[in-house]
Each structure stands twice: as C-alpha cells, then as structure tokens.
N, CA and C of each residue as an Amber inpcrd file, in Angstrom:
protein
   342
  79.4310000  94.4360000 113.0330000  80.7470000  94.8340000 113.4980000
  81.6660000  93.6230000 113.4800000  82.6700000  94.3150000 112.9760000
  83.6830000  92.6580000 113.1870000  84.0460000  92.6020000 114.2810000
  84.2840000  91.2730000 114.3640000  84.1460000  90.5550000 116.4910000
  85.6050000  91.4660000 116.2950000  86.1950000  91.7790000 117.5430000
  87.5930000  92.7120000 117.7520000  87.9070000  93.5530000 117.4420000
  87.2180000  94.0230000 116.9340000  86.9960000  95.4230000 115.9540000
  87.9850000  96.9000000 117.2170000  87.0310000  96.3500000 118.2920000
  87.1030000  97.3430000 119.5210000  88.7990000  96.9200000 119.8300000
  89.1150000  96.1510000 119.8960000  90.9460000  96.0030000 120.4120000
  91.7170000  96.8010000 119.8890000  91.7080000  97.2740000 118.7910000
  92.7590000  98.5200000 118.4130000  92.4180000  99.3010000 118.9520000
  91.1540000  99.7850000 119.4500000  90.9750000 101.1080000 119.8560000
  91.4220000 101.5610000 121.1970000  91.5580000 100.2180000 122.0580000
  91.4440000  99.8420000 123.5760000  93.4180000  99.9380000 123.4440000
  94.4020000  99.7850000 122.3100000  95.7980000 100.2010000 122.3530000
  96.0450000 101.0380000 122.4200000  97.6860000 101.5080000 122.8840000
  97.5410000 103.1120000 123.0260000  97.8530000 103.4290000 121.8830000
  98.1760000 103.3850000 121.0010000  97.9440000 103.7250000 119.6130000
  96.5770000 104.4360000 119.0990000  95.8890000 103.4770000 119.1330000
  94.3100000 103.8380000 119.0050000  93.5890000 104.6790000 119.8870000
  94.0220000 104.6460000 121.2540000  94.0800000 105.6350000 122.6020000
  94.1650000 107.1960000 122.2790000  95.6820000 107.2490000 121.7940000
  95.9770000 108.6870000 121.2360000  95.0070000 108.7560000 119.7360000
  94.9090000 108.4510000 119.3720000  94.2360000 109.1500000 118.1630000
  92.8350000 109.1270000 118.2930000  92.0750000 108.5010000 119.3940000
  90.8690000 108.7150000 120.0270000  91.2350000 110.5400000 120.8950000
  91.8450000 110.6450000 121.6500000  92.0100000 111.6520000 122.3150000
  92.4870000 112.9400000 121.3980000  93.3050000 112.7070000 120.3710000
  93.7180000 113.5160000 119.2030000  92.1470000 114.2020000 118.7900000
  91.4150000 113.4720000 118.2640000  89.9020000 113.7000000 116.9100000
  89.2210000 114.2470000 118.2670000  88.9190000 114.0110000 119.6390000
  88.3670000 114.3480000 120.8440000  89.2310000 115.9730000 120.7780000
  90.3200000 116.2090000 121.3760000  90.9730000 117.2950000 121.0300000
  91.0170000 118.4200000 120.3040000  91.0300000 117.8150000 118.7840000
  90.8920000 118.7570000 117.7840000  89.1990000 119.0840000 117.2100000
  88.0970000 118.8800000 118.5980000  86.5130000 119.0390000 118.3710000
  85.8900000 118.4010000 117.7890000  86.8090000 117.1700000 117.1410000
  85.4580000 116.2690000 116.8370000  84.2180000 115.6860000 117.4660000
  83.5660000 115.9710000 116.7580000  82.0960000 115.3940000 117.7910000
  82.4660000 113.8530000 117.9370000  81.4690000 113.2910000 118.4480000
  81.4090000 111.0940000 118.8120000  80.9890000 110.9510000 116.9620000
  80.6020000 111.8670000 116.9510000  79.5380000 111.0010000 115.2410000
  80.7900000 111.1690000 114.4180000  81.6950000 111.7470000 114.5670000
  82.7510000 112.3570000 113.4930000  83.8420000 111.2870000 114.0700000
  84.0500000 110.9500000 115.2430000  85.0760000 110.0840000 115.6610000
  84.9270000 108.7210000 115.5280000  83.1780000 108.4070000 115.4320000
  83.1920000 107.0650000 114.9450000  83.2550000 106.6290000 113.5370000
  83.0410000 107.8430000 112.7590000  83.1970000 107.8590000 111.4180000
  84.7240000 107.3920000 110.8710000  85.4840000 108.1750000 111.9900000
  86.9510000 108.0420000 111.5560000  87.2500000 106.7620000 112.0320000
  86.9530000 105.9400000 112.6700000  86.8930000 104.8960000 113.3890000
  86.6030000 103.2430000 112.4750000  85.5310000 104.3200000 111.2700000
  84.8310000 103.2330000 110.7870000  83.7740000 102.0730000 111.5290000
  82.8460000 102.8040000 112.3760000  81.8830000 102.5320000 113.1420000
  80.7050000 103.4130000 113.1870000  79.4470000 102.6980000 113.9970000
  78.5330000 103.9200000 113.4380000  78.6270000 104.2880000 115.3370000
  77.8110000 105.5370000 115.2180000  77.9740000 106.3710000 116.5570000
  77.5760000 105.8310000 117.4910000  76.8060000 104.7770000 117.2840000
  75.9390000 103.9950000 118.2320000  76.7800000 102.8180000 118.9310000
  77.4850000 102.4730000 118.0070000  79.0800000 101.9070000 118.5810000
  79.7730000 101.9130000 119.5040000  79.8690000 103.3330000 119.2040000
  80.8210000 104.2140000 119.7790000  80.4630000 104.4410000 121.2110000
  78.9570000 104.2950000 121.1460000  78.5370000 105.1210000 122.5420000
  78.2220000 103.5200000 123.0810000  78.3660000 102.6360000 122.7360000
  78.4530000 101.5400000 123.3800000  79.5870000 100.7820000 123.8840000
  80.9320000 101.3520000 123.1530000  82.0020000 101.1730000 123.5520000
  82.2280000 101.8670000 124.5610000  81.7430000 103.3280000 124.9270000
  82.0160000 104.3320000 126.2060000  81.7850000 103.8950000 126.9930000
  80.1320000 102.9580000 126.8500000  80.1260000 102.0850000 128.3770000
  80.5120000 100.9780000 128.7220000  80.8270000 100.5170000 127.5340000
  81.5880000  98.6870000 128.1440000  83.2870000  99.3240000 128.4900000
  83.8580000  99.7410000 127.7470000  85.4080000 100.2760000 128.2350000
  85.6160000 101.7550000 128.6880000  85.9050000 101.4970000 129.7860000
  86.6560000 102.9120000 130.8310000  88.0490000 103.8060000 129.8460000
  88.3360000 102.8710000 129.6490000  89.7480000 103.6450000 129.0030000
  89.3480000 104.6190000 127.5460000  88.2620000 103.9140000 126.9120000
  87.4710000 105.0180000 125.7270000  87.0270000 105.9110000 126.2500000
  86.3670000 105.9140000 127.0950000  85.6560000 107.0800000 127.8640000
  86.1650000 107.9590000 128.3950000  86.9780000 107.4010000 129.1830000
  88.1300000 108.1730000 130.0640000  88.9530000 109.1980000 128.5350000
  89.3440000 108.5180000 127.6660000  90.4070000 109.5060000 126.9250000
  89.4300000 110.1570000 125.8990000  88.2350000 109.9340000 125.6350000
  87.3310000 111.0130000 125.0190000  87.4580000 111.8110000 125.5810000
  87.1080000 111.9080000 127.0440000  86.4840000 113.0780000 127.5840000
  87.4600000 114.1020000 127.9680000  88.7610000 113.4350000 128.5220000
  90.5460000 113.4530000 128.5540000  90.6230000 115.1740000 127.5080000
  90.1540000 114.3920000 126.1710000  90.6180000 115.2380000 124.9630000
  89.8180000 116.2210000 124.6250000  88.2820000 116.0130000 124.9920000
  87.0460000 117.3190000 124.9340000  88.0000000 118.4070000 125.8570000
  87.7400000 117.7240000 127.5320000  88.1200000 118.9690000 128.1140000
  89.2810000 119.9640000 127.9540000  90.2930000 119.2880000 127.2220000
  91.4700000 120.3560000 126.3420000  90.5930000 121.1090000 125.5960000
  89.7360000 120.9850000 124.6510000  89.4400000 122.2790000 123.9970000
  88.4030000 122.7680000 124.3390000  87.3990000 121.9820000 125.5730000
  86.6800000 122.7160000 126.2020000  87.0370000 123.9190000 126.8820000
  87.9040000 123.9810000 127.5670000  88.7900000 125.2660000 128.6560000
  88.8540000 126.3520000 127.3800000  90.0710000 125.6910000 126.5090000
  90.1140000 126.7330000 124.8940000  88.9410000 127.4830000 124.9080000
  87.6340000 126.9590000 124.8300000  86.6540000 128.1430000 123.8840000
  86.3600000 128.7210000 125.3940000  86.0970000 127.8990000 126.4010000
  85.8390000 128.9660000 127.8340000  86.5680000 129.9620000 127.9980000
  87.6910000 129.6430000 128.2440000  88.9470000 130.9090000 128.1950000
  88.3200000 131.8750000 126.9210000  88.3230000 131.8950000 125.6380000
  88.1580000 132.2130000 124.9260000  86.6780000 133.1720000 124.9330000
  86.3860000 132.5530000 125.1450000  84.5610000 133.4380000 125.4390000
  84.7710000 134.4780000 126.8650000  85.3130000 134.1470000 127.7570000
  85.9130000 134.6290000 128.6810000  86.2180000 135.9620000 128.1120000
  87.4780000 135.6420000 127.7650000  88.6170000 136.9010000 126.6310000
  87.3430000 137.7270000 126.4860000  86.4520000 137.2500000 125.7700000
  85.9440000 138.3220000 124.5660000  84.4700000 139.1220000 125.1510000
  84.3970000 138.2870000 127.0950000  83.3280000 138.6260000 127.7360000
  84.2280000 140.0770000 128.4860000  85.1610000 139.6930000 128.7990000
  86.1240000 140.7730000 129.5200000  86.7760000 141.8330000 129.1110000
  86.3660000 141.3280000 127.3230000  86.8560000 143.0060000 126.2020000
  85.6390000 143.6730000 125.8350000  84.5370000 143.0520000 126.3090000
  83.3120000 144.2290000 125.9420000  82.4540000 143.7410000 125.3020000
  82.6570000 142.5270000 124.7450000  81.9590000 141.6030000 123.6130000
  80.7100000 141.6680000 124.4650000  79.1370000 141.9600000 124.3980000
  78.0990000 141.9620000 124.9770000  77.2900000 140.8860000 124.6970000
  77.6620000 140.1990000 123.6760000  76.7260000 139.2160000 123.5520000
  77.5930000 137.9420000 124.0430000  78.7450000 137.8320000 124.3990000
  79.6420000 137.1140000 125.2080000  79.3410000 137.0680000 126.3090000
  79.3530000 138.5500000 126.7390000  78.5830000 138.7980000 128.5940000
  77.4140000 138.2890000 128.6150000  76.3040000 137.9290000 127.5440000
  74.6930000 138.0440000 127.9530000  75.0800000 136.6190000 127.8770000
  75.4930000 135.3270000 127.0820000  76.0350000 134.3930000 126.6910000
  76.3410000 133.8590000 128.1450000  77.6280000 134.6320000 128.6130000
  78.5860000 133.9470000 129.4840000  77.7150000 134.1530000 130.9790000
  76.8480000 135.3260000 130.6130000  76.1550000 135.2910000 132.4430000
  74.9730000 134.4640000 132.2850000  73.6310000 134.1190000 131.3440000
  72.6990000 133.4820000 131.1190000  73.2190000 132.1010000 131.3010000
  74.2480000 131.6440000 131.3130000  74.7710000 129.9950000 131.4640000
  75.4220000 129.9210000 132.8530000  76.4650000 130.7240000 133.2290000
  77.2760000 130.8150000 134.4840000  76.3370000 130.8760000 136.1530000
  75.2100000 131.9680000 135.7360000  74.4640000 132.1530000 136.8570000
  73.0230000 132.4760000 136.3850000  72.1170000 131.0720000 135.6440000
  70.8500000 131.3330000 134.9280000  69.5510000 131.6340000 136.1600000
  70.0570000 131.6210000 137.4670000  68.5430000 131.7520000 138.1040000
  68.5640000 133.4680000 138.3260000  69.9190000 134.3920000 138.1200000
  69.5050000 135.5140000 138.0770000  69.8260000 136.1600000 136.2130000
  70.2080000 135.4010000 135.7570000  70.4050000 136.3280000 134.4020000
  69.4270000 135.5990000 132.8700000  68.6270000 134.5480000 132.9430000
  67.7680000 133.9440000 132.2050000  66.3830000 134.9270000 132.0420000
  66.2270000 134.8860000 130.6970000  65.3950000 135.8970000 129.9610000
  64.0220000 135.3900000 130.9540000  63.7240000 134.6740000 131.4640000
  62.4160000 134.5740000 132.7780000  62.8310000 134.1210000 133.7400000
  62.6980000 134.8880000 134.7080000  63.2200000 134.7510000 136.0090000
  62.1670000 133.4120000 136.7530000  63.4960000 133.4080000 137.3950000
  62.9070000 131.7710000 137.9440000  62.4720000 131.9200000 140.2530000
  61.1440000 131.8240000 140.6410000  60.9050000 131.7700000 141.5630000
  60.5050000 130.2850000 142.5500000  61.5000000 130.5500000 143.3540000
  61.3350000 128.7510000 144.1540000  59.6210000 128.9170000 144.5890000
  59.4120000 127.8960000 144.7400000  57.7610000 127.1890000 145.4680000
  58.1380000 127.4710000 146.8590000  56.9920000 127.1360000 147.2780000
  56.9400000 126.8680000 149.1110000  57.6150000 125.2810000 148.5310000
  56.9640000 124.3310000 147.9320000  57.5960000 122.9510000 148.3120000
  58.7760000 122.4480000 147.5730000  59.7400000 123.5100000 147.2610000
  61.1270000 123.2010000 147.0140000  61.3120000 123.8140000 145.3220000
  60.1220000 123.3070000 144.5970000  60.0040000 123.1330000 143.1700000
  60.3270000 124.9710000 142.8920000  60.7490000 125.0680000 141.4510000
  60.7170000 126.2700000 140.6140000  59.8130000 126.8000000 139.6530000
  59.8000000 127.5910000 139.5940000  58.3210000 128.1870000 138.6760000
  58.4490000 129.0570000 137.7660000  58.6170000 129.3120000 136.6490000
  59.0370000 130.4530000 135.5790000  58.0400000 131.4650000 135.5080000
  58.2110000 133.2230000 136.0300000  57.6040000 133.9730000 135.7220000
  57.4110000 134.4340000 134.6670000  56.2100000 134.3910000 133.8410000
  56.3950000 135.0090000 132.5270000  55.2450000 136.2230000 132.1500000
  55.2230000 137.3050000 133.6580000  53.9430000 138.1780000 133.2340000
  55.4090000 139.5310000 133.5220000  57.0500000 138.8880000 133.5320000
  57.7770000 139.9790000 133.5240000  58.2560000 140.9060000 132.5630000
C-alpha cells in the first residue's frame, strides 16, 4: 500500500463517495475495489479510522431501511414467501422451521422429532 494512501479517503471528498458506493449497495469488496485497495484494507481502515466506519455504515443503513420497507410492502400485499421470510427473521424463536426450547440452565435446544 502506498504510505497515505488512506488520507484521501479520511477527506470529505473521499467521505462522500465512500458513503455514495455504501448507499448505492456496494458490498466492502466492491468499495475497496473502487478504492483501489484490497478488502482486507479496507477492513483495516474501519478499525484504525472512525470516520470510514462511521460513513460506511451511515450509507448501508440508507438502503438497508429501502429493501426492509420494501419486503415489508410485499409482506403486507400477500407476498407469502415475504411473510415466511419476514416472520422466520423478525421473531425466529416462534416462526423457525425447528422450534427452539430453553434448558432448565438458561441454554436452548432445537427440537427436531417436530
């Protein structure tokens, strides 16, 4: 890596167009690509600088809400595999294809004679 490599990225210049490629769903492997870095970089830059991290995640959760809302929409028009989708993730200890029973000592246990 060239020594400073990371300082453009840490401008707001480089800021917004980190949060832009974050935004428009790029994955980390696709943003370090655009970056001209390898992903491993990238995920080493997330932890030495706050401000990368901070505006990745800044720009996921914009189009994260998008497909939630969105799956939402299409759980609330009838879409059934949206509903089996949206309830198996939202509330998995009652809607997961094996039901899950607590222990006496706290732990969980997967029934699978259901």
């Amino acid at each position: 890596m060239a020594k400073g490599k990371y300082e453009y990225w840490l401008k707001r210049e480089g800021l917004m167009l980190l949060e832009g490629w974050a935004r428009d769903g790029l994955t980390d492997e696709q943003i370090a690509n655009n970056c001209g870095i390898t992903a491993s970089t990238l995920y080493d830059w997330k932890k030495r600088f706050t401000e990368i991290s901070d505006t990745l995640k800044r720009g996921k959760e914009v189009v994260d809400y998008e497909v939630e809302n969105a799956l939402l929409n299409k759980a609330l028009s009838g879409d059934t595999t949206a509903q089996i989708f949206w309830l198996k993730n939202r509330r998995p200890a009652r809607w997961r294809d094996k039901p899950v029973e607590q222990n006496s000592d706290g732990g969980v246990q997967i029934i699978d004679d259901v």
